[in-house]
C-alpha positions in Angstrom: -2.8 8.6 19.6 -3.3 11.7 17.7 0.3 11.0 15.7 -0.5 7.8 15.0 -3.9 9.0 13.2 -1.7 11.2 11.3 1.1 8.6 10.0 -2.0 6.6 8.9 -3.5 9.7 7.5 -0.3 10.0 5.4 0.6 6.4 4.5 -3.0 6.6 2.6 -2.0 9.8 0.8 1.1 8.8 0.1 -0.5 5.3 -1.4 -3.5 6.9 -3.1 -1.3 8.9 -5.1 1.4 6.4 -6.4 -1.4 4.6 -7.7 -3.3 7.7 -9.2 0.4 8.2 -11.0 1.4 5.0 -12.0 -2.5 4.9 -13.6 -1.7 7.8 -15.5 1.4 6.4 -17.2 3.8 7.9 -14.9 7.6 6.2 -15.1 10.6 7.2 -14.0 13.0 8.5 -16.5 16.3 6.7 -15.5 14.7 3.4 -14.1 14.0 0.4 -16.0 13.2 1.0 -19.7 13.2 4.6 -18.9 13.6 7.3 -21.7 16.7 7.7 -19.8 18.6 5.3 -21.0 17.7 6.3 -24.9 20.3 9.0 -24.5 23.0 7.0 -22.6 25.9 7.1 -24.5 24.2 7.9 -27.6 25.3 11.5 -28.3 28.0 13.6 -30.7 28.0 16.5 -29.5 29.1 19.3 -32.1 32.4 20.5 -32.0 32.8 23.9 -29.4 34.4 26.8 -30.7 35.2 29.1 -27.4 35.9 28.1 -23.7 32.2 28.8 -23.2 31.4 26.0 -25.2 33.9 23.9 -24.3 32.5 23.7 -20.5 28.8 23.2 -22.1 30.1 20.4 -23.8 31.8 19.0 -21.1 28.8 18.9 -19.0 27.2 17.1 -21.4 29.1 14.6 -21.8 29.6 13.8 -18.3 26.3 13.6 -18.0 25.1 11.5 -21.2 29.1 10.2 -22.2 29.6 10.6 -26.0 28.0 8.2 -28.5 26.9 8.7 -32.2 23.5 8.1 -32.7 22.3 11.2 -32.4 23.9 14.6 -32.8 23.4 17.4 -30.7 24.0 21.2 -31.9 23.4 24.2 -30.0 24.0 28.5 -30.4 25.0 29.4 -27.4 25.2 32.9 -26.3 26.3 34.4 -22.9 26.3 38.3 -22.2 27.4 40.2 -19.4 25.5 43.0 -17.6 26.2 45.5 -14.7 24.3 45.2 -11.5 25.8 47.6 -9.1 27.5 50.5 -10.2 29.7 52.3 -7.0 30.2 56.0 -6.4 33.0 56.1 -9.1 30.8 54.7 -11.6 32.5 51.5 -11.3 31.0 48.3 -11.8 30.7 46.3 -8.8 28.6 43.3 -9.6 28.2 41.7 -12.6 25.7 39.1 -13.9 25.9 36.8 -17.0 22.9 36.1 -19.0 23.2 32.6 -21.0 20.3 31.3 -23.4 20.7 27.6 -25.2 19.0 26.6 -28.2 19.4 23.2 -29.2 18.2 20.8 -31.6 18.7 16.6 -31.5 19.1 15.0 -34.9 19.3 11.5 -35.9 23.2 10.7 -36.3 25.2 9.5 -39.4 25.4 11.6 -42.7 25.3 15.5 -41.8 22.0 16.7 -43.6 21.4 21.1 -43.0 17.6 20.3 -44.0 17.4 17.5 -42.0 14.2 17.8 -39.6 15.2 18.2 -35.7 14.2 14.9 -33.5 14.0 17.8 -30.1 14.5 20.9 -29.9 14.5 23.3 -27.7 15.8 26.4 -25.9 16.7 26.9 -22.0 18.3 30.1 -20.6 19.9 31.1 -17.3 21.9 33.5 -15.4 24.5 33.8 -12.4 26.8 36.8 -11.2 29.9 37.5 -9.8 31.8 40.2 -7.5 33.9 42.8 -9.3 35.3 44.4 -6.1 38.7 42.9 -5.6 41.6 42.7 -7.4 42.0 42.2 -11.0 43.0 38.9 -10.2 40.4 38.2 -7.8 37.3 39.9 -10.2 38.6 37.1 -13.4 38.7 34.1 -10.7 35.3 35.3 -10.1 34.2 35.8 -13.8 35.8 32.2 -14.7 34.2 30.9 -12.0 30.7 31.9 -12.9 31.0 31.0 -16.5 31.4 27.4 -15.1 28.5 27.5 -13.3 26.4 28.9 -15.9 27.7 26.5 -18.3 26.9 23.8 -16.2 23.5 25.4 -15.6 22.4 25.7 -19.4 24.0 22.0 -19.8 21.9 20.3 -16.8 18.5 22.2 -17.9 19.2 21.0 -21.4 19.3 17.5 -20.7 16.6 17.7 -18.2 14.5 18.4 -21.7 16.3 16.4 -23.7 15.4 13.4 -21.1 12.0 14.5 -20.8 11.5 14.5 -25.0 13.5 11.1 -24.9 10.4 8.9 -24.8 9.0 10.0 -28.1 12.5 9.1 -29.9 12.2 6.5 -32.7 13.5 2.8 -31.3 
């Protein structure tokens, strides 16, 4: 008896506050009408000019597809730090620092003083293991560039998404 109190208990909470958010304008992004689906196929994304931007960009457009209404551009900058240093003052963990700032503008002609739709700046970090092989240790470092890459790329759509609603029709 005391469970089923407690599922009761619950389905009220659970009720009362799917109505306290839908009465505060609440929608989901990706569902009907959703902001979502402004960005859908709707983005040129500049041109990368290293492997690091190369794997940004192809996050993005896996996850938005390409499109030309608006153009994104980005600076992206990754750096690469020391975490462990061994007896023979040899790296043995390393950790790279990415930071994203981006900017969404409408698309067509390519004005410099045109004013930025979104923008915005995300950063994150991941690391590797230096303590195998040379081949090993560049697996490793390839490897985490990817996930970083795809870090910095999810995070900025995440605010893209969010900024979505206010986007002219």
């Amino acid at each position: 008896m005391w469970w089923s109190d407690r599922r009761n208990l619950l389905a009220g909470m659970g009720a009362a506050l799917a109505l306290a958010l839908a009465g505060c304008g609440f929608a989901p992004v990706y569902g009907p009408q959703g902001a979502g689906d402004r960005l859908q196929s709707a983005v040129h994304v500049q041109a990368p000019d290293s492997r690091d931007e190369q794997l940004l960009t192809r996050r993005i457009e896996e996850r938005l597809g390409r499109g030309s209404r608006y153009r994104l551009r980005y600076d992206l900058d990754i750096t690469e730090e020391s975490l462990a240093i061994d007896a023979n003052n040899t790296a043995s963990r390393m950790n790279l620092v990415g930071a994203v700032s981006f900017a969404l503008y409408p698309g067509g002609a390519v004005d410099e003083d045109a004013a930025p739709l979104i923008e915005g700046r995300t950063t994150a970090f991941t690391g590797y293991s230096a303590t195998g092989s040379t081949v090993a240790t560049r697996a490793a470092e390839r490897d985490a560039r990817v996930r970083l890459a795809t870090i910095l790329a999810d995070r900025m759509i995440v605010q893209l998404v969010a900024a979505a609603g206010d986007l002219p029709e």
